[in-house]
C-alpha positions in Angstrom: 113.8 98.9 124.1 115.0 97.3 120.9 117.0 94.1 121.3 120.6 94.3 120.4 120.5 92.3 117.1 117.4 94.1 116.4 119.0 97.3 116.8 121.8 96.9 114.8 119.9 96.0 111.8 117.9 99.1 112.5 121.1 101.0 112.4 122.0 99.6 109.1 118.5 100.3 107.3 118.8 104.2 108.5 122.6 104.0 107.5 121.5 102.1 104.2 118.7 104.7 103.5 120.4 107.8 104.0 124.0 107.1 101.9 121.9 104.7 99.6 119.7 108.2 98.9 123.0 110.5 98.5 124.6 107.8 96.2 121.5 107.6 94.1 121.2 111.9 94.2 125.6 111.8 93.4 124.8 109.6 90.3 122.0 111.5 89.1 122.9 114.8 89.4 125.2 115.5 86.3 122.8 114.0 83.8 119.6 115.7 84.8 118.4 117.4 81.9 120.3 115.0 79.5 118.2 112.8 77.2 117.9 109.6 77.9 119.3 107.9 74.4 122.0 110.3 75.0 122.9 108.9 78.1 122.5 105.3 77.0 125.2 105.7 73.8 127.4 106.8 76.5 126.8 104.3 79.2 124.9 101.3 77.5 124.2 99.4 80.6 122.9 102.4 82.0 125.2 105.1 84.3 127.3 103.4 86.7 129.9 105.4 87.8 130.0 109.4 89.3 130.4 111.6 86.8 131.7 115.7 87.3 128.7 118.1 86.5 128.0 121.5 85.6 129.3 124.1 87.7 132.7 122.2 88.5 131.3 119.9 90.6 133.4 116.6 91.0 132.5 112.7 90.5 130.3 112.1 93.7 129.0 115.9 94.2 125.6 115.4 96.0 122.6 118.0 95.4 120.2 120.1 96.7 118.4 116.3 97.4 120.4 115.3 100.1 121.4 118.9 101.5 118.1 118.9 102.6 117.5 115.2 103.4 119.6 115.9 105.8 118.3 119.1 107.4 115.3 116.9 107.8 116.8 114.3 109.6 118.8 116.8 112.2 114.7 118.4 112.3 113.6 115.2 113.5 116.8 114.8 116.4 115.3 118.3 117.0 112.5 117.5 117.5 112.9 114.2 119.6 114.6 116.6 121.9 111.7 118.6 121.8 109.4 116.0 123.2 111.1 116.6 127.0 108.9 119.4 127.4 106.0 117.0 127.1 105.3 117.9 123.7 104.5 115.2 120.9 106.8 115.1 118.2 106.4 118.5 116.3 106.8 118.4 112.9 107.3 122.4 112.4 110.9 122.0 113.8 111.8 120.2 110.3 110.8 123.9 108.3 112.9 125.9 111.4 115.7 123.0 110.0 115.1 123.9 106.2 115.0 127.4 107.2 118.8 126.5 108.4 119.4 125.1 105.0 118.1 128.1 103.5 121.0 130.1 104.8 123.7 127.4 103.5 122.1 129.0 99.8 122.0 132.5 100.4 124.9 133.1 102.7 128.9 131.7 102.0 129.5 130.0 105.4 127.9 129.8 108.8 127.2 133.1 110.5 127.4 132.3 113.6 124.1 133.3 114.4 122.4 129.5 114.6 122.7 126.9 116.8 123.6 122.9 116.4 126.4 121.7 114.5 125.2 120.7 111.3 124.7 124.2 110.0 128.6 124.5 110.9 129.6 122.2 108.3 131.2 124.7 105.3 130.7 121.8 102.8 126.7 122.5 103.1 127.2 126.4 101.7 127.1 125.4 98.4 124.1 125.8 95.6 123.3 122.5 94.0 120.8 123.4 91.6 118.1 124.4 94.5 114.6 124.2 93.4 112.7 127.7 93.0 109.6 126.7 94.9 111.8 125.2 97.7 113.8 128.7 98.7 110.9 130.8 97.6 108.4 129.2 100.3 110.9 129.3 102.5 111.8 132.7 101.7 108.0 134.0 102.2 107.5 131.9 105.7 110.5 134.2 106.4 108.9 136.9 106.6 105.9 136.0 108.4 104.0 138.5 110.1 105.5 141.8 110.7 108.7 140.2 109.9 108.4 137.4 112.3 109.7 134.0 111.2 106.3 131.8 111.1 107.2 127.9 111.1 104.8 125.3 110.6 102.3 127.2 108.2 101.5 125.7 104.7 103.0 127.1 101.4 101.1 129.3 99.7 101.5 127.8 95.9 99.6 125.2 93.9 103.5 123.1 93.2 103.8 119.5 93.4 107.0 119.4 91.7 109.8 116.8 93.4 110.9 118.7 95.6 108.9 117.5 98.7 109.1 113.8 98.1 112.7 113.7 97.3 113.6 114.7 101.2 110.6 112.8 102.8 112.2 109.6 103.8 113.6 110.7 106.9 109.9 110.0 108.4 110.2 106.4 107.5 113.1 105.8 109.9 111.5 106.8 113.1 111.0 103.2 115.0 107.1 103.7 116.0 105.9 100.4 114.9 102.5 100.9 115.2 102.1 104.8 114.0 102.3 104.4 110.2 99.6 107.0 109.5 101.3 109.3 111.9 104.3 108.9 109.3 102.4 109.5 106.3 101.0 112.5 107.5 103.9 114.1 109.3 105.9 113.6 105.7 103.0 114.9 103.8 102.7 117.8 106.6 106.5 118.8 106.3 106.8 118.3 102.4 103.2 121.3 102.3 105.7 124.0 103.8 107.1 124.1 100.7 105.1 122.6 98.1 101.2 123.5 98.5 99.5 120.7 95.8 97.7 117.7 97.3 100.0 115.4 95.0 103.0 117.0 96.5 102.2 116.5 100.2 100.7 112.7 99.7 103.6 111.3 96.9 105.7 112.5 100.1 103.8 110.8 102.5 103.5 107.7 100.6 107.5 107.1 100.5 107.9 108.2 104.0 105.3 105.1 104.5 107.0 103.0 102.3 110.4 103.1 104.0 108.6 102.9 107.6 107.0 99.3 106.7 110.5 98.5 104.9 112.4 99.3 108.3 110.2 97.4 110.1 110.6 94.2 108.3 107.8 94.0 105.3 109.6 93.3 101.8 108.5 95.5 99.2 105.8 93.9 97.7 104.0 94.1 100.9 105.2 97.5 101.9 103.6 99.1 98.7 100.2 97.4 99.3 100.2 98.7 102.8 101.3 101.9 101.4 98.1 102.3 98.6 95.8 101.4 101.5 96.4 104.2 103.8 97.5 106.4 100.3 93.8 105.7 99.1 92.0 106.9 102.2 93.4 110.2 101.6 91.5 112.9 99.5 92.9 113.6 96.2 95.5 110.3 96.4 94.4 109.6 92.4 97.0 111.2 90.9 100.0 109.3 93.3 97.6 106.0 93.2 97.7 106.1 89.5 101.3 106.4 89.5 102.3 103.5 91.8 100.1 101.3 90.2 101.4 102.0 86.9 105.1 101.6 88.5 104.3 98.1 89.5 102.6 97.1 86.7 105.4 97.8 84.6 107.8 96.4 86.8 105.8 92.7 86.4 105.5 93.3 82.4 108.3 95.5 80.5 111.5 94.7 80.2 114.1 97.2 82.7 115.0 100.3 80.2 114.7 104.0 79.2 112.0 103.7 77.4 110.1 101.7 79.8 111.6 104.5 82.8 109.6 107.3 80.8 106.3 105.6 80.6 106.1 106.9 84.1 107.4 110.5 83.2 110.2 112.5 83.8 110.6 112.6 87.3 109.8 116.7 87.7 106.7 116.1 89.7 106.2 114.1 92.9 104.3 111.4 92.0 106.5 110.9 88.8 109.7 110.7 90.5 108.2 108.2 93.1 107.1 106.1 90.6 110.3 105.7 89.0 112.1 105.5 92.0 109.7 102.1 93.1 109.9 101.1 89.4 113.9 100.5 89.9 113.8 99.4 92.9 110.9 96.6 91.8 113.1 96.0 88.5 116.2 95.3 90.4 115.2 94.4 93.9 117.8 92.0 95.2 121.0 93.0 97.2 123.6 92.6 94.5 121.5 93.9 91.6 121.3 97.9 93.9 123.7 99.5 91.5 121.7 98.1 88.4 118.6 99.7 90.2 120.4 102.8 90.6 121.5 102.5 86.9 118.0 102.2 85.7 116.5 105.2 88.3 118.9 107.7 87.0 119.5 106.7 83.2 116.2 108.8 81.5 115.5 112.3 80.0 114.5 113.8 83.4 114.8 114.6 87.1 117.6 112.0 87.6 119.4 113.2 90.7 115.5 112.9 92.6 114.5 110.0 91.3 118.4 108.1 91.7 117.8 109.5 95.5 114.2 108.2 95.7 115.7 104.6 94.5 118.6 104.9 96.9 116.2 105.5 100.1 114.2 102.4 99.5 116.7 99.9 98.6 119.2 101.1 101.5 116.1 101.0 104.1 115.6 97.0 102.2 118.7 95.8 102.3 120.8 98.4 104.8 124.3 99.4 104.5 126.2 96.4 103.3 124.5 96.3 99.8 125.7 99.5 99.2 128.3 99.6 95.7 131.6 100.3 97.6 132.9 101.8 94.6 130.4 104.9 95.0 130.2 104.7 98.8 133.9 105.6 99.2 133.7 108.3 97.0 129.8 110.3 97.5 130.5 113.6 99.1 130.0 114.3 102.7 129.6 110.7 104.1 131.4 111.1 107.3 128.3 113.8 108.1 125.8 111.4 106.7 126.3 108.5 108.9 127.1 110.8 111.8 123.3 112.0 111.5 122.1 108.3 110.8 124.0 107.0 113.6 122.6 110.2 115.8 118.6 109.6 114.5 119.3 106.7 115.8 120.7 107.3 119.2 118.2 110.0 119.6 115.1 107.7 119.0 116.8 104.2 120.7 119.0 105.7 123.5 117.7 109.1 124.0 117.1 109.0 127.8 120.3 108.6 128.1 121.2 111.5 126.6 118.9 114.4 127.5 115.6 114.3 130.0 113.4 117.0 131.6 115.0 115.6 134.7 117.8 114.3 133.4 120.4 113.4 132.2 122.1 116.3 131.0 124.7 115.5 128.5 125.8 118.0 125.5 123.6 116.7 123.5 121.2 119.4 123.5 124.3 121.5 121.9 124.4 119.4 119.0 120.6 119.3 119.0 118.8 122.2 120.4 115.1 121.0 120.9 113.9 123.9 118.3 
C-alpha cells in the first residue's frame, strides 16, 4: 500500500490529468476548424481564456474529448471491480462504458435502463461534435451477432484519426509500477474498438505510457525515451516514432508558435495530435508556464479541442492539480463529476478492499460501479 504522502501526490497527478485534459479540450473546442493566423490576430499571445462555441455552447463547454475520457475512467473502476471474480483487469469493460456514452448521443437523458451513476448525469446527454468513426464502430459492435451486443472485438475500419488517443490517458493513472507494457497495450487495445489503423491503437498507447512513467515520478524528458523504446518494439510504430521525434526536435530548436505547431500537422490524426500535444508541453514545461502550454496546443489551424486535451493530460499527470490556471478551473464544465471519478480511480485502485471483495466487504460501491 502506498504511503500517505505518496498517495496524496498520486491523487493530485490523477486530479491534475483529468481537469488539466477537460481544461485543455474547453479551450480548444470553439476554435477547431479556425485558422491559425486567424486565431493569433485575435488572441496574440495565443488563446487564453474560454471562449462560447458553435451550437450555443458557453465559455468552458467541454467536448466529445472528455465525455468520453471519462467513460473510460468509470470503465476502468469497472473493471477493478471486475477483478473480484478472479479475473485480470479486462479491458472490454471500457467499450461496454463507451457503449454507455453512446447512449448520452443518441438518446436525450438516461433511460433508466443502465446501471452506475455516471450515465445518470443529464449534463453528459449532450452532442459535442462526436467523431463519425467513434459512434459508427460503436454503433456496428451494437449489433453484434444476431443482434447481440459483442464488446471487446476490434473495429472494423482502416481510421487512425484522433479519436482514440485523445481518451487514452486514463490507462496511464493505474498505479502498477512495474506493468508499463501492460498499459501501452491495454490503451492501444481499447483505443482499436473504435479506430482499426495500427497508428491509431499505438499513438494511444504511447500517451497512455507517457502519463504512467509521468505518475510514477520520471520528468518528461525521460518519460518520452522510455515511451519510444517500448513504442519501437511494436510493429508499424514508424509513423507515431516519426512524429514524437519530430515533436521533440522542434521543441529543442524552433521558437514556441503557429507556425512551428503545424510543422507537426493538424492534429486530425493520432499521431499528429500527440505530437502537438508533447510539443507544448516540451515548449512550456514548467508549473507556471501550463496555461502558456495550453495556449500554444490549442492556438493552430486544426483539431484544437484534442490536442488542448492531449496537452492538458500530460502536464496535470507532471505537475498535479495545483498548477492548474484557476481562472479556467473554476469555470470548465462538469468539474464536480471530474474529480469525483479521479478521486474514485483512485479509491478503487488504492483502497479498494475496503470497498468491495469476493468475500467482502460489501459496501454500495458496486452500485456506483457495477463490475461490467
Amino acid at each position: 500500500m502506498m504511503q500517505r504522502r505518496e498517495e496524496e501526490q498520486y491523487r493530485s497527478r490523477v486530479r491534475g490529468c483529468l481537469l488539466g485534459g477537460a481544461i485543455g479540450d474547453a479551450l480548444g473546442g470553439p476554435v477547431e476548424f479556425t485558422d491559425g493566423r486567424t486565431i493569433v490576430a485575435e488572441h496574440p499571445g495565443g488563446l487564453r481564456i474560454f471562449l462560447a462555441g458553435g451550437n450555443n455552447w458557453p465559455p468552458g463547454t467541454v467536448t466529445d474529448d472528455t465525455q468520453m475520457t471519462l467513460f473510460a475512467v468509470e470503465g476502468l473502476i469497472r473493471a477493478g471491480v471486475r477483478t473480484d471474480r478472479g479475473l485480470g483487469l479486462t479491458v472490454a469493460v471500457t467499450q461496454h462504458a463507451f457503449d454507455r456514452w453512446l447512449d448520452t448521443q443518441q438518446l436525450p437523458g438516461p433511460s433508466g435502463k443502465r446501471d452506475g451513476w455516471l450515465q445518470g448525469e443529464q449534463w453528459l446527454y449532450a452532442r459535442r461534435a462526436p467523431g463519425n468513426t467513434c459512434l459508427t464502430a460503436l454503433t456496428e459492435a451494437r449489433k453484434g451477432g444476431d443482434g447481440i451486443p459483442q464488446f471487446g472485438a476490434q473495429a472494423n475500419n482502416d481510421s487512425k484519426g484522433c479519436g482514440g488517443v485523445m481518451r487514452s490517458a486514463p490507462f496511464g493513472l493505474l498505479p502498477y509500477e512495474n506493468n508499463a507494457d501492460w498499459v501501452f497495450d491495454a490503451a492501444a487495445e481499447s483505443a482499436g474498438y473504435t479506430h482499426g489503423h495500427p497508428t491509431g491503437k499505438l499513438a494511444s498507447g504511447a500517451l497512455a505510457v507517457l502519463v504512467h512513467h509521468i505518475v510514477h515520478g520520471a520528468d518528461l524528458d525521460a518519460a518520452l525515451d522510455a515511451t519510444q523504446r517500448i513504442l519501437e518494439e511494436k510493429e508499424h510504430h514508424e509513423e507515431t516514432t516519426a512524429a514524437l521525434t519530430t515533436a521533440r526536435e522542434l521543441a529543442a530548436s524552433a521558437a514556441p508558435g503557429v507556425e512551428t505547431v503545424e510543422r507537426l500537422g493538424g492534429g486530425w490524426i493520432a499521431e499528429e495530435a500527440l505530437a502537438i500535444g508533447v510539443y507544448a508541453a516540451l515548449a512550456r514545461p514548467e508549473p507556471g508556464q501550463f496555461l502558456d502550454a495550453l495556449a500554444l496546443a490549442v492556438t493552430h489551424s486544426g483539431d484544437s479541442d484534442s490536442t488542448g486535451a492531449i496537452c492538458g493530460n500530460i502536464l496535470g499527470a507532471l505537475h498535479g492539480e495545483t498548477a492548474l490556471p484557476a481562472e479556467l478551473v473554476f469555470a470548465v464544465e462538469g468539474r464536480g463529476a471530474i474529480l469525483q471519478l479521479a478521486d474514485d480511480l483512485v479509491l478503487e485502485f488504492t483502497r479498494g478492499t475496503h470497498l468491495h471483495g469476493e468475500y467482502g466487504p460489501e459496501t454500495a460501491w458496486r452500485n456506483r460501479y457495477p463490475g461490467w
